[in-house]
C-alpha positions as CSV (number, residue, x, y, z in Angstrom):
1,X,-13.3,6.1,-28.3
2,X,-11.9,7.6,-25.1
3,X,-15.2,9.5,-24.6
4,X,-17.1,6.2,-24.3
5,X,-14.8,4.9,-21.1
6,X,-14.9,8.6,-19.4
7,X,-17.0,9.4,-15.9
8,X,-17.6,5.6,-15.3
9,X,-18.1,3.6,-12.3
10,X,-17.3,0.1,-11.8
11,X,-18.0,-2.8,-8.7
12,X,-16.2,-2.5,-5.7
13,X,-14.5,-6.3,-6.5
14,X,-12.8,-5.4,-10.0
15,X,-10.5,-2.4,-7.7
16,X,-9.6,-4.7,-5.2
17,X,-8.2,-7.1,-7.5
18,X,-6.9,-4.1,-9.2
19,X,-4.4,-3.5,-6.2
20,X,-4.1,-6.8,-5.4
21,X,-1.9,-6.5,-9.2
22,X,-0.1,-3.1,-8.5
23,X,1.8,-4.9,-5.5
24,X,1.9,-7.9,-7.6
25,X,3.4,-6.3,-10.5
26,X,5.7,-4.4,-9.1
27,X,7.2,-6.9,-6.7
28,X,7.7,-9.6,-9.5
29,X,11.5,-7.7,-10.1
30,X,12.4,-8.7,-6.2
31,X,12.2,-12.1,-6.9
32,X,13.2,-12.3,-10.6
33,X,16.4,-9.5,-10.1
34,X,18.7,-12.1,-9.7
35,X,18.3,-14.8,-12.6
36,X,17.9,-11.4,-14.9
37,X,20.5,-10.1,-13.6
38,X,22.9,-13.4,-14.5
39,X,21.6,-13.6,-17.5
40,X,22.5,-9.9,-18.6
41,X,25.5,-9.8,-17.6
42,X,24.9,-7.8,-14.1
43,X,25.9,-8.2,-10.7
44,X,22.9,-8.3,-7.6
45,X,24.0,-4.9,-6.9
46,X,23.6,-3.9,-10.3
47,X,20.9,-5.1,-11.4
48,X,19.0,-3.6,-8.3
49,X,20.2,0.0,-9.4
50,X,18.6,-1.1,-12.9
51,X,15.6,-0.9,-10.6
52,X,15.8,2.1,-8.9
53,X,13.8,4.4,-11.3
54,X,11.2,2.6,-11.4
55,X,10.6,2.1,-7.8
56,X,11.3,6.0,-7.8
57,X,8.4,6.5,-10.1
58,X,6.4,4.0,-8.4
59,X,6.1,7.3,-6.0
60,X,6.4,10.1,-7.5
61,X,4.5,9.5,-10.7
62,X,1.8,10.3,-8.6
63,X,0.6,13.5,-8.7
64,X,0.8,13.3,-12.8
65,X,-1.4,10.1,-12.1
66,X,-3.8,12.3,-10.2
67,X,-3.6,15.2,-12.5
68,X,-4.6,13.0,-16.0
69,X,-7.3,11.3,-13.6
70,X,-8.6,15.2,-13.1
71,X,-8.6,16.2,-16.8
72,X,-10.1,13.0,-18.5
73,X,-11.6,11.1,-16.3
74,X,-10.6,8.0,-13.1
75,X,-12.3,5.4,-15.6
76,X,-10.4,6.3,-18.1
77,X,-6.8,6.2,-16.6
78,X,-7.5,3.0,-14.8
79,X,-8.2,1.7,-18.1
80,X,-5.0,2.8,-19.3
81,X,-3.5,1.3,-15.3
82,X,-3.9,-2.7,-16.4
83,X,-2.9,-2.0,-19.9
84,X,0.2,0.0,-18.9
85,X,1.6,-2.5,-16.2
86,X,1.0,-5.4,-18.9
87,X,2.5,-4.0,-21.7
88,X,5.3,-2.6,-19.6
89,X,5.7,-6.2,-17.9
90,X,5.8,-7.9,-21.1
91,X,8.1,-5.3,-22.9
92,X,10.3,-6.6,-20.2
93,X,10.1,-9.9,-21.1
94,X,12.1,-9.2,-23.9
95,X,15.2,-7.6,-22.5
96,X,18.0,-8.3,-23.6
97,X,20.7,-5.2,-21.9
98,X,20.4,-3.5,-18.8
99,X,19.4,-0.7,-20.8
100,X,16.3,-2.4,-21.7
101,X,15.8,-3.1,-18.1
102,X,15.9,0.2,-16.7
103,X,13.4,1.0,-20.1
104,X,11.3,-1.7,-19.0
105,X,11.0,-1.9,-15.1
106,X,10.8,2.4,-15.3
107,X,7.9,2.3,-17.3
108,X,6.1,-0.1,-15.1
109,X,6.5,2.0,-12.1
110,X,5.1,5.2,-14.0
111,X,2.2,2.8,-14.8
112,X,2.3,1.1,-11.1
113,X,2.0,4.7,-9.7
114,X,-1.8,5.3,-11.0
115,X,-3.7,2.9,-8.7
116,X,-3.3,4.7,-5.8
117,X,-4.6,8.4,-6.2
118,X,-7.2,7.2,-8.5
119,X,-7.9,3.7,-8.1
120,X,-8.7,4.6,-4.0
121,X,-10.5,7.9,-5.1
122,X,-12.7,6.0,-7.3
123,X,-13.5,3.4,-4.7
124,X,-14.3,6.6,-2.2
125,X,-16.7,7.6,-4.4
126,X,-19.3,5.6,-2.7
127,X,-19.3,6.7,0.6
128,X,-21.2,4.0,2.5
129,X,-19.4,1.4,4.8
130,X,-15.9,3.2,3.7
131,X,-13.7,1.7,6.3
132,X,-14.9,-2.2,5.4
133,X,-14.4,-1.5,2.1
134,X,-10.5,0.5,2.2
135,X,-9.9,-2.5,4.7
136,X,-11.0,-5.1,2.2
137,X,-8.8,-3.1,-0.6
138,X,-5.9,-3.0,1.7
139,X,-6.3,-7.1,2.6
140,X,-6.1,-7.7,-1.4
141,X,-2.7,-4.8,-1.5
142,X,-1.1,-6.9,0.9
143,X,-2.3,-10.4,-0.8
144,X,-0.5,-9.2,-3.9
145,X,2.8,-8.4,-1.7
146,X,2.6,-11.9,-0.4
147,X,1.9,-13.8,-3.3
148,X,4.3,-11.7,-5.8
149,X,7.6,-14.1,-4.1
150,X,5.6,-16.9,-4.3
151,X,4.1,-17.1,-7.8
152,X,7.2,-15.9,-9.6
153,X,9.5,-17.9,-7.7
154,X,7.3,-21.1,-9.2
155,X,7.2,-19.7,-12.8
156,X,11.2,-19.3,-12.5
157,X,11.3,-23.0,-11.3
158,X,9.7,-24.3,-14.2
159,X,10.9,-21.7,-16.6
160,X,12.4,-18.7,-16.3
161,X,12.3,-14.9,-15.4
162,X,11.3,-14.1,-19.0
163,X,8.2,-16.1,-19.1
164,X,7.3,-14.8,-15.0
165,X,7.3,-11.3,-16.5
166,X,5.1,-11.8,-19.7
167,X,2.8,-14.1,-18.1
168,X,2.1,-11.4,-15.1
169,X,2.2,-8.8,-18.5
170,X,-0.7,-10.8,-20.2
171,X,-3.2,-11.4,-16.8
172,X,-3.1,-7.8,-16.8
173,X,-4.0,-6.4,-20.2
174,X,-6.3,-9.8,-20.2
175,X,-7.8,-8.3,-16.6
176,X,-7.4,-4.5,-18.1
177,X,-10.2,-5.8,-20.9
178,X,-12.7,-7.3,-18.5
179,X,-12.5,-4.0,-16.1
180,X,-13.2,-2.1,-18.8
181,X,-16.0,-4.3,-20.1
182,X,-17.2,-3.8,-16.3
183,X,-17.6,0.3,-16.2
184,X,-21.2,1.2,-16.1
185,X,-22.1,4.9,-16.8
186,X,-22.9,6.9,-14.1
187,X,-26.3,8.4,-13.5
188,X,-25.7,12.3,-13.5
189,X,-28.9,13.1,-11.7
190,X,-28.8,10.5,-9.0
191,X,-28.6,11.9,-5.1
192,X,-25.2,10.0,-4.7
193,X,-23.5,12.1,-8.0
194,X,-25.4,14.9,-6.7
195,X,-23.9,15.4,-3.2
196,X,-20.7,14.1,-5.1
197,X,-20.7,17.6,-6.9
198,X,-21.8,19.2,-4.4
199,X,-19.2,18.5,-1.6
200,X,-17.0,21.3,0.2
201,X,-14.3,20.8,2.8
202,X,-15.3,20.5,5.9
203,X,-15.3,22.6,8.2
204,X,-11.9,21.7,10.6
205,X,-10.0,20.0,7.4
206,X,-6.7,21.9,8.0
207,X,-6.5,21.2,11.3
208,X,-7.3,17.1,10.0
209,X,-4.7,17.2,7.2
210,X,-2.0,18.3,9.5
211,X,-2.8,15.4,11.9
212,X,-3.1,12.9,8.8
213,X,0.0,14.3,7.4
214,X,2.0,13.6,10.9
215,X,0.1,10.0,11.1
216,X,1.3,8.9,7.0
217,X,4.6,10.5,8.0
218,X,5.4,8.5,11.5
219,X,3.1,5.7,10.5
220,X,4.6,5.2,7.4
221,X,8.0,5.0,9.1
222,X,7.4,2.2,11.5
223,X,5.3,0.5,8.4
224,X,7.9,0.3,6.0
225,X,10.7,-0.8,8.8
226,X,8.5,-3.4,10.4
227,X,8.0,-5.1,7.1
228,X,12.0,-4.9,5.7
229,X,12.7,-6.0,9.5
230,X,10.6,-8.7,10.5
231,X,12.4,-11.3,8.3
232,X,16.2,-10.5,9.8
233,X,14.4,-10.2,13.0
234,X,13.2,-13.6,13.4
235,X,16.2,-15.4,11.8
236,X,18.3,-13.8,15.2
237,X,15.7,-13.9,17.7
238,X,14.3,-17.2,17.0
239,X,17.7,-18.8,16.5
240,X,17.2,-21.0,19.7
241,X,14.4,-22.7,18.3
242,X,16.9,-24.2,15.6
243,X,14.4,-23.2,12.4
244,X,16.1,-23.2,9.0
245,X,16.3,-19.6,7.2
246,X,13.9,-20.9,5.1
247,X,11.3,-21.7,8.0
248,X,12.1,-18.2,9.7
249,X,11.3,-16.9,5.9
250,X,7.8,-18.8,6.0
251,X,7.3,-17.0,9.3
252,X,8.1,-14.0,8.8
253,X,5.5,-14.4,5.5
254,X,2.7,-16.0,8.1
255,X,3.1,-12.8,9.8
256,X,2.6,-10.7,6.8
257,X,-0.7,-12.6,6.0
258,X,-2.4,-12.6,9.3
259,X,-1.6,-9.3,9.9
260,X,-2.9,-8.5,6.4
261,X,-6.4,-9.2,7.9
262,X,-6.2,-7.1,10.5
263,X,-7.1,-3.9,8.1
264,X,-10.6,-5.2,7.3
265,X,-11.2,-5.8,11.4
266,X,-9.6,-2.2,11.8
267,X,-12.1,-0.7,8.5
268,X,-15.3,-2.7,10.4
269,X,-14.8,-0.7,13.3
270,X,-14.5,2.4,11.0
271,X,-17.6,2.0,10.1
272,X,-18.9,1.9,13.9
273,X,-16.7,3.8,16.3
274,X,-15.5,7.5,15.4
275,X,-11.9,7.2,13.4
276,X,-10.2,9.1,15.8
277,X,-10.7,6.4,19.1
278,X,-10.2,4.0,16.5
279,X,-6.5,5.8,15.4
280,X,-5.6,6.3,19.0
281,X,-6.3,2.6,20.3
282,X,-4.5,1.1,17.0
283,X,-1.7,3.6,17.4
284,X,-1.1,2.8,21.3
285,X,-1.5,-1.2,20.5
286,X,1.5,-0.7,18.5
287,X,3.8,1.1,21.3
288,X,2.6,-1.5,23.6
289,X,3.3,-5.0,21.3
290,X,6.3,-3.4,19.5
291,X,7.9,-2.9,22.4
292,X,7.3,-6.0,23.8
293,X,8.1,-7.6,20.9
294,X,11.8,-6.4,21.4
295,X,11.9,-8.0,24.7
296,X,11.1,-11.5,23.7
297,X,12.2,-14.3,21.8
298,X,11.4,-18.4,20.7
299,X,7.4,-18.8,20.3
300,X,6.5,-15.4,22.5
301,X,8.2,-13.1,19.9
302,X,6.3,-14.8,17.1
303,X,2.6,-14.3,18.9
304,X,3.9,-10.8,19.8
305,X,5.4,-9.7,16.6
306,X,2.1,-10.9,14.5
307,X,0.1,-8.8,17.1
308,X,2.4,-5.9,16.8
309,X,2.4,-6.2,12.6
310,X,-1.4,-6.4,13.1
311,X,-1.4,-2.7,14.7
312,X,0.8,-1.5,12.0
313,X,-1.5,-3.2,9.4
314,X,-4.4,-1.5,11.0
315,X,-3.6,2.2,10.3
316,X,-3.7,1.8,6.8
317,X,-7.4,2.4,6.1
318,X,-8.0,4.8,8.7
319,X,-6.0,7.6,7.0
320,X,-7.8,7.3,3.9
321,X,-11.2,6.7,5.6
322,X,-10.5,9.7,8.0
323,X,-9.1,11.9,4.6
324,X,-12.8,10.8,3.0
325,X,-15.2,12.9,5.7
326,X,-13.1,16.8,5.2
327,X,-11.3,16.4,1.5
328,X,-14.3,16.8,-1.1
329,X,-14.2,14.2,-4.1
330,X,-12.4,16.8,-6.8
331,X,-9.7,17.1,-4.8
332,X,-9.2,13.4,-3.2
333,X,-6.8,12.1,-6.8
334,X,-4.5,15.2,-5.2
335,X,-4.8,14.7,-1.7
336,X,-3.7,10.9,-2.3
337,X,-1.0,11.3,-4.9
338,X,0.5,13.8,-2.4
339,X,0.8,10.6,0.3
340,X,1.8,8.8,-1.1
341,X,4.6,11.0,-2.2
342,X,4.9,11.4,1.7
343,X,5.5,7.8,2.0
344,X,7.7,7.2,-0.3
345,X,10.3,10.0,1.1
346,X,10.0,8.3,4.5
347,X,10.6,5.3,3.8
348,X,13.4,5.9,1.7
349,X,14.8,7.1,4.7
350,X,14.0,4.0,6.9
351,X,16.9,1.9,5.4
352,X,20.2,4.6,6.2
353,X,18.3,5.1,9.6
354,X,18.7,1.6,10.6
355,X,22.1,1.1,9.1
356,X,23.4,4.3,11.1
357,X,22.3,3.0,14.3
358,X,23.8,-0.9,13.6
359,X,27.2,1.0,12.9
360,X,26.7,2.8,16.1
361,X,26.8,-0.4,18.0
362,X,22.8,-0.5,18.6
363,X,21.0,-4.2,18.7
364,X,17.7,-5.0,16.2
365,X,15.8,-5.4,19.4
366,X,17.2,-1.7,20.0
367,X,15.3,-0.5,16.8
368,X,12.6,-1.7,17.3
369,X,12.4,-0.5,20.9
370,X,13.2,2.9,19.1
371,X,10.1,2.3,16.4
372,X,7.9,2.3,19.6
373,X,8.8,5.6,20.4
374,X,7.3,7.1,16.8
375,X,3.9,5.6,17.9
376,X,3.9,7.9,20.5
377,X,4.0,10.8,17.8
378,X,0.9,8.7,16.1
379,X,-1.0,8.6,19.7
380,X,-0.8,12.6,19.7
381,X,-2.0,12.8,16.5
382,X,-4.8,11.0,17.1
383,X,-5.7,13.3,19.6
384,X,-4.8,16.3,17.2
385,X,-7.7,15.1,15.3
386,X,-10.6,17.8,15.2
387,X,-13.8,16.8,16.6
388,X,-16.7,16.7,14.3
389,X,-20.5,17.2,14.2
390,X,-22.8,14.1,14.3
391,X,-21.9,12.9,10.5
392,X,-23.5,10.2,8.0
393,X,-21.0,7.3,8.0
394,X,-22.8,4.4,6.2
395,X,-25.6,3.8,7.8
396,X,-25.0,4.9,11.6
397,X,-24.9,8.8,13.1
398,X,-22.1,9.1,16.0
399,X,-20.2,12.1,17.2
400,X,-16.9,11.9,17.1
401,X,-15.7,13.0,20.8
């Protein structure tokens, strides 16, 4: 049975709303962690520990991900992706202890982790118009991250936490049958699955991974503080203006979902301009509009934190799309699993960073004055970047310079 879902490939459309319901899915707990937590019997604070596993394993489930992907097949484990988030979502639906919970929400972030290092790899296959197509992906990430608040906090409105879980549970297995219904074999002798076999490192791909590495380390550090800051931000900043928490909440999310579109602007140019201009002028518009950002408040820190967000947005595709031209496919599942390792650790940092410096008597504005300094560390690696040959990137020849 297996056999028949192995080596498969599958429309670019069915993987973007395939991460569109990682974020989704795994984001559906934020919202829902208090009303289970009442109803179990657990504090806030509790029932966010409950948690903790599975966000751990959201991460570091990874590399096993990428390893399974390796020895049977992507098709195959994002198969086993959809139905492993719905079943997992749905299982709990039916908790009844914090026990069950931590059962529950652990074995969704094992499942969570697959998309990823395999879901990406499979959609690098194709090589053609790569940086659209990661931006796309990343729009439809970020979609899911948006809507997962909004969604659930309607289904709890009308129902309760329960029904938000099995209800996400069921669109997935239900989605899980029509992706695989949508895998169509691949042709072994084609020129695309040809070159695909045939691909080496390229030559300078040390050198690359190193800058890559610094760029998802010091990226990934002003990404995940930007978006767990933003919200606070605006509520103190914006304060003048008179706007409820719930209006500051709406613009904090208005932010989010501009800036979402930002990535398929920043994978356009991908496709047109070499990756390494492209990382250094996305990396110095965020020194530039975080910074600024910190200086203003009322309507002008609004404009300026969505452009900021927007340059923080933007690096996301260009690591992979970069990662794409020196990493041959074989070893991509790997190469991915291991960032997002990398992001993971770093941003489970971000959180006892910023508290350390509040204690020490240091202002938000201060931190985010401080967040413009780790672009500068993105800037250089940038430059890092090793130049290449002229290279097939969709369509167009250029030289990267």
């Amino acid at each position: 049975m297996l056999s028949w879902f192995r080596n498969k490939k599958i429309p670019d459309i069915y993987l973007y709303v395939s991460h569109f319901l990682d974020h989704f899915i795994i984001l559906v707990f934020a919202k829902a962690a208090y009303d289970a937590g009442h109803e179990i019997g657990l504090t806030y604070g509790e029932t966010i520990q409950v948690a903790t596993l599975g966000f751990i394993l959201f991460g570091i489930a990874s590399p096993i991900a990428a390893r399974l992907a390796d020895i049977y097949s992507r098709s195959i484990i994002m198969v086993v992706f959809h139905f492993g988030i719905g079943i997992s979502s749905i299982l709990i639906s039916f908790s009844h202890t914090s026990f069950h919970l931590l059962l529950g929400l652990s074995s969704l972030g094992f499942f969570a982790a697959i998309f990823h290092p395999v879901g990406i790899a499979m959609l690098l296959e194709t090589k053609e118009r790569v940086g659209l197509r990661l931006g796309i992906n990343g729009l439809f990430g970020n979609m899911g991250v948006a809507s997962a608040p909004l969604v659930t906090g309607v289904i709890i409105f009308y129902s309760n936490w329960k029904i938000a879980f099995f209800v996400s549970g069921a669109v997935c297995i239900i989605y899980g049958i029509l992706f695989a219904l949508a895998l169509k074999p691949v042709d072994q002798s084609s020129e695309v699955s040809v070159q695909i076999k045939s691909e080496k490192f390229s030559p300078g791909w040390k050198q690359a991974l190193v800058a890559l590495g610094i760029s998802t380390t010091f990226g990934g550090f002003v990404f995940t503080a930007v978006t767990f800051l933003v919200p606070r931000y605006l509520e103190l900043y914006m304060e003048d203006l008179l706007l409820s928490v719930a209006l500051t909440g709406l613009l904090a999310s208005l932010v989010y979902a501009i800036s979402s579109f930002s990535q398929v602007l920043v994978g356009w140019l991908i496709d047109r301009m070499s990756p390494r201009k492209v990382l250094f002028i996305v990396s110095t518009g965020q020194i530039i509009f975080i910074y600024l950002a910190s200086q203003f408040d009322g309507y002008k820190l609004f404009f300026l934190m969505t452009l900021a967000v927007c340059f923080v947005f933007g690096q996301i595709p260009i690591i992979d799309a970069v990662m794409v031209r020196y990493v041959p496919d074989n070893w991509r599942n790997r190469v991915l699993s291991m960032k997002f390792v990398l992001n993971l650790g770093v941003g489970a940092t971000v959180l006892p960073t910023c508290s350390f410096m509040l204690e020490k008597g240091y202002q938000l504005s201060d931190l985010f004055s401080f967040l413009s300094l780790f672009s500068i560390v993105i800037v250089l690696a940038s430059i890092l970047l090793p130049s290449q040959s002229p290279a097939l990137n969709g369509r167009k020849f250029y030289k990267e310079i």
